[in-house]
C-alpha positions in Angstrom: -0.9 -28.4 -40.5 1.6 -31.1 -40.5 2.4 -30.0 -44.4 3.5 -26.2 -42.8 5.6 -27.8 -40.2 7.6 -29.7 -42.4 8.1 -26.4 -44.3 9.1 -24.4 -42.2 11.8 -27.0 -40.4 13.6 -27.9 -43.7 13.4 -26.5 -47.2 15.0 -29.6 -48.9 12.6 -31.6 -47.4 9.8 -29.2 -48.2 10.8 -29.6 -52.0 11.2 -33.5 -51.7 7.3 -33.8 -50.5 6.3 -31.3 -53.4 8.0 -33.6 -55.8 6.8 -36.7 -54.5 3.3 -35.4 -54.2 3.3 -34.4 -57.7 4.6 -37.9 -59.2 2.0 -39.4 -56.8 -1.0 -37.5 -58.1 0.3 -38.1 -61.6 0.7 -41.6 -61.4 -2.9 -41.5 -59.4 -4.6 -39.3 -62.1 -7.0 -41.8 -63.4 -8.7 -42.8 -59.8 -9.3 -39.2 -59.4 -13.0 -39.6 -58.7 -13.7 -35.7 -59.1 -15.3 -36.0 -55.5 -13.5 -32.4 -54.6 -11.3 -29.9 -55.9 -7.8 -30.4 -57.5 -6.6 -28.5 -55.1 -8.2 -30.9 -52.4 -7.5 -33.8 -53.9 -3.3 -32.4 -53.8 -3.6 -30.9 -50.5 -4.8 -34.8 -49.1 -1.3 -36.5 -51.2 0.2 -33.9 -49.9 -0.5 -34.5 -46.1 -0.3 -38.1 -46.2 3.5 -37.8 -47.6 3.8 -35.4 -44.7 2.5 -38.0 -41.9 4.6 -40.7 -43.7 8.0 -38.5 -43.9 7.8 -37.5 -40.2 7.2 -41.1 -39.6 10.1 -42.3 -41.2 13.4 -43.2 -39.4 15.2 -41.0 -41.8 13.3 -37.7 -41.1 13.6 -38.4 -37.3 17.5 -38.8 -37.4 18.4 -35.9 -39.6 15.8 -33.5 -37.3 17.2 -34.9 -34.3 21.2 -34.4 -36.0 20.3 -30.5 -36.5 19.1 -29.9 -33.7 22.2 -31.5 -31.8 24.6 -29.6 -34.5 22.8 -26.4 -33.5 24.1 -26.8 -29.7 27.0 -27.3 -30.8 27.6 -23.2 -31.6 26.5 -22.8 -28.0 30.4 -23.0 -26.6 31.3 -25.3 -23.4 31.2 -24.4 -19.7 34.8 -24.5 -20.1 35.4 -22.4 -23.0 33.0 -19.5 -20.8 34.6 -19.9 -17.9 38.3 -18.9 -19.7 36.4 -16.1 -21.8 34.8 -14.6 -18.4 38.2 -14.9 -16.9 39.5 -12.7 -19.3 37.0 -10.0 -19.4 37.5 -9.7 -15.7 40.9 -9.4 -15.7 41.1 -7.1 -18.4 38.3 -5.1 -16.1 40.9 -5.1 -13.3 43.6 -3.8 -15.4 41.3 -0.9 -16.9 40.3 -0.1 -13.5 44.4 0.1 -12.5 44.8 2.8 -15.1 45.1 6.4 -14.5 41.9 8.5 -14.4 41.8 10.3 -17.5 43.0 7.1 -19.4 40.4 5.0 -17.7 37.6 7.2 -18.4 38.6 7.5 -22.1 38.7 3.6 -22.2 35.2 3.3 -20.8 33.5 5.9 -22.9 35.4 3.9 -26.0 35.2 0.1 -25.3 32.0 0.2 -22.8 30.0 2.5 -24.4 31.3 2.4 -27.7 31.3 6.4 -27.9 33.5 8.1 -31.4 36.4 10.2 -30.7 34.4 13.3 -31.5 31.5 12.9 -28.9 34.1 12.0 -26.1 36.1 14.9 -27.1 33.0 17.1 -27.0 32.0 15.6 -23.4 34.9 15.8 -21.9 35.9 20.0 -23.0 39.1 18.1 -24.7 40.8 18.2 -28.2 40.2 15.4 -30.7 44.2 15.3 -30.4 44.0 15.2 -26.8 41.1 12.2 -26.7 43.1 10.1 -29.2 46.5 10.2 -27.2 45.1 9.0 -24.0 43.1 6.3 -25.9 46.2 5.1 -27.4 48.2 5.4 -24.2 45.6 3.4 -22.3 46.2 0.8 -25.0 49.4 0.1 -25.3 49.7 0.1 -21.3 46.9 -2.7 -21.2 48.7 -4.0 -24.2 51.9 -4.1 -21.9 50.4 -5.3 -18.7 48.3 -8.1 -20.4 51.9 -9.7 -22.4 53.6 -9.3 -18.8 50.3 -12.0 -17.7 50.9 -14.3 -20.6 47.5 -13.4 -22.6 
């Protein structure tokens, strides 16, 4: 068991113990007693470089170093405070837009619908569907370089 959970935390050091359980059992080859299988007698090297890896001060730091690197993608309170900021107000500026340039803006960004489905639900020409979208752009466009975005 503690052979699998080695595994499946790190693949270099899943190679490392395969290597060094294979020198071992070679250099061990003659006090092989022939008490149990091969495959016993490997599995039991095997294990004990396991118990002595996860023992070691090396193994402990570099776990403990990927498991701090890995909250390190998570981003800071500050960093997700600013990016909620900015979904809101971009929210309150869709929400300022005209009607039929709002609605085309939801069905686009919100529900991420293609220009031929909103066209269809809405009884308008593909034409028609892409002008507003763009409109609705460049007026959010305008209103978010007037707030310094």
């Amino acid at each position: 068991m503690e052979l699998l959970l080695c595994i499946d935390s790190k693949h270099d050091m899943a190679d490392d113990i395969a290597q060094d359980t294979f020198i071992r059992a070679f250099r061990s080859l003659d006090s092989f007693r022939g008490e149990s299988s091969v495959k016993t007698w490997l599995l039991r090297i095997a294990r004990n470089i396991t118990i002595n890896y996860k023992r070691s001060a090396f193994f402990r730091k570099i776990v403990l170093l990927d498991y701090v690197q890995s909250d390190r993608s998570t981003p800071s309170a500050e960093t997700t405070y600013f990016d909620e900021q900015f979904v809101d107000r971009i929210w309150e500026l869709v929400i300022r837009l005209p009607m039929k340039q709002r609605e085309i803006i939801l069905l686009n960004a919100h529900y991420q619908m293609p220009i031929a489905d909103m066209a269809d639900l809405l009884g308008l020409p593909e034409g028609t569907v892409k002008s507003r979208l763009y409109r609705a752009r460049l007026k959010l466009d305008e209103w978010l370089k007037k707030d310094q975005y």
